[in-house]
C-alpha positions as CSV (number, residue, x, y, z in Angstrom):
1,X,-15.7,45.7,-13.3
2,X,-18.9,44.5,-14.8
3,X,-19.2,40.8,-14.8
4,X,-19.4,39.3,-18.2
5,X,-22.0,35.9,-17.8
6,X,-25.3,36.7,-16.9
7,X,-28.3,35.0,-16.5
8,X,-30.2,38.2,-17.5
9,X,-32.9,38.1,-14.4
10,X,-30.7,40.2,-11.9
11,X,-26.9,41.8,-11.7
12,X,-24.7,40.1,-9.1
13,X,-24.5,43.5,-7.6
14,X,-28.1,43.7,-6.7
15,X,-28.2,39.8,-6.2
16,X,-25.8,40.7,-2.9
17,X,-27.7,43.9,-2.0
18,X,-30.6,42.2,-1.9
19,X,-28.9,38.7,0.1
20,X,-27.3,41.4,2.4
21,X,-30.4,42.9,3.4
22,X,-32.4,39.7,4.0
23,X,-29.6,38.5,6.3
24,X,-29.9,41.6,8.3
25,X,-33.5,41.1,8.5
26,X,-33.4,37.7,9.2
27,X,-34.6,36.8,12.5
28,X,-32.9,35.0,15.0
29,X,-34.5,31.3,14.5
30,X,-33.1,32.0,10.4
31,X,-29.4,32.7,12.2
32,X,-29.6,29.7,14.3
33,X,-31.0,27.3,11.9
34,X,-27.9,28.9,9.5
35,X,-25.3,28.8,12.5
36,X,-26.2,24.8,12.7
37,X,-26.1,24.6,9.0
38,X,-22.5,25.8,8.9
39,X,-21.4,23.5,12.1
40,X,-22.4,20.6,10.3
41,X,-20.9,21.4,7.2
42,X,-17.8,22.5,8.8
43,X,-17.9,18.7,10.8
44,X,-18.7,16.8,7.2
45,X,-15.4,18.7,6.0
46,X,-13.0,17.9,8.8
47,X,-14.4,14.1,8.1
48,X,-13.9,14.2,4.2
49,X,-10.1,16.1,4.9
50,X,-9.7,12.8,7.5
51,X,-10.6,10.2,5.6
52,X,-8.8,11.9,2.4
53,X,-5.7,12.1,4.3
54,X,-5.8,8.7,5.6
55,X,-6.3,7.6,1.6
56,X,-3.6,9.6,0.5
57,X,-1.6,8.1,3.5
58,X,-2.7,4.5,2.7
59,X,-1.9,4.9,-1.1
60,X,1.4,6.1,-0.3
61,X,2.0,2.7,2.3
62,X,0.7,0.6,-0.3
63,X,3.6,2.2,-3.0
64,X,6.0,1.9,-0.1
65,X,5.4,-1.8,0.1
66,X,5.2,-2.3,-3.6
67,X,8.4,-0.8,-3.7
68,X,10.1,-2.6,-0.9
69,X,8.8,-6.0,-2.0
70,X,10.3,-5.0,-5.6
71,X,13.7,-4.2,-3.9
72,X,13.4,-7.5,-1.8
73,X,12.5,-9.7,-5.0
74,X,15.5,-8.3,-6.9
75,X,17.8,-8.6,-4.0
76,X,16.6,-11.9,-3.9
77,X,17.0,-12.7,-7.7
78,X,20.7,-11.2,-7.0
79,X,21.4,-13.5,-4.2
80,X,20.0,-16.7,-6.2
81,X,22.2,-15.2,-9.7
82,X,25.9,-14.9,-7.1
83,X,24.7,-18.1,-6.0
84,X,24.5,-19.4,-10.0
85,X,27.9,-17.5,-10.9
86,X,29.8,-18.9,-7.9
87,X,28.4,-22.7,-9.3
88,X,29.0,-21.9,-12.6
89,X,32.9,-20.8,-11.2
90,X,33.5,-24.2,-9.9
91,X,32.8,-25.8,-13.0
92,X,36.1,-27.1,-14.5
93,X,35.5,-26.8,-17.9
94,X,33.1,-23.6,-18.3
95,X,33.2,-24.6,-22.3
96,X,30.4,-26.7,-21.6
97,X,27.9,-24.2,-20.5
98,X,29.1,-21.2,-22.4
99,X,29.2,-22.7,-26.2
100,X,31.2,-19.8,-27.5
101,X,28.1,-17.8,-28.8
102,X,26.7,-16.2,-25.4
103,X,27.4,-12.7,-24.6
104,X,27.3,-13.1,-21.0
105,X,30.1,-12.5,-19.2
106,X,30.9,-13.0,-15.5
107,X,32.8,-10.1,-15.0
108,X,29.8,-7.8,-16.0
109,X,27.3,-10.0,-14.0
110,X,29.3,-10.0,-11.0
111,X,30.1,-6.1,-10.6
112,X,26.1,-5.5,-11.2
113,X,25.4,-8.0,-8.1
114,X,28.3,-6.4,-6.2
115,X,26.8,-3.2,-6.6
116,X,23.2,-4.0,-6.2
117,X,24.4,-5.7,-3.3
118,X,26.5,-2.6,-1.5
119,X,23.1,-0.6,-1.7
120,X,21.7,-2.9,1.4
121,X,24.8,-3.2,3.3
């Protein structure tokens, strides 16, 4: 296969030849300095994969939370609305709250906190 881009100074074909045959040429201070090249390389990686998983980890603690202190503010906000329908029950005359033209009804209300409710039990 003959590669498409090229720079026009040298084939990637003889680029390798020609790496391949300096490497085997290269002395042994060249492989060393190379072999210490790669270990540090190889250390900066592991340290980057680290601290990337340890982001990755904390992002997905901090959506955790966010998502347990949403759960615990609407549980919350359902405890304080039973606690609203259960005063608004022991009014006697509910007429006085509800002036005919609201759509809420307890019923409704009541099954929602019920079974918002069951999901922490």
């Amino acid at each position: 296969r003959q590669h498409t881009k090229s720079h026009g100074l040298i084939s990637f074909t003889d680029l390798s030849k020609r790496v391949s045959k300096a490497w085997a040429n290269a002395g042994s201070d060249v492989r060393e300095f190379c072999a210490e090249l790669r270990e540090i390389g190889i250390q900066q990686y592991r340290e980057e994969i680290a601290n990337y998983s340890k982001t990755v980890e904390n992002i997905k603690s901090r959506e955790v939370s966010k998502k347990a202190k949403d759960i615990m503010n609407h549980v919350q906000k359902v405890e304080h609305d039973k606690h609203f329908v259960s005063e608004l029950k022991s009014l006697e005359d509910s007429s006085k709250v509800f002036n005919g033209s609201s759509c809420f009804t307890l019923t409704n209300f009541e099954a929602e906190v019920e079974m918002v409710a069951s999901t922490f039990d």
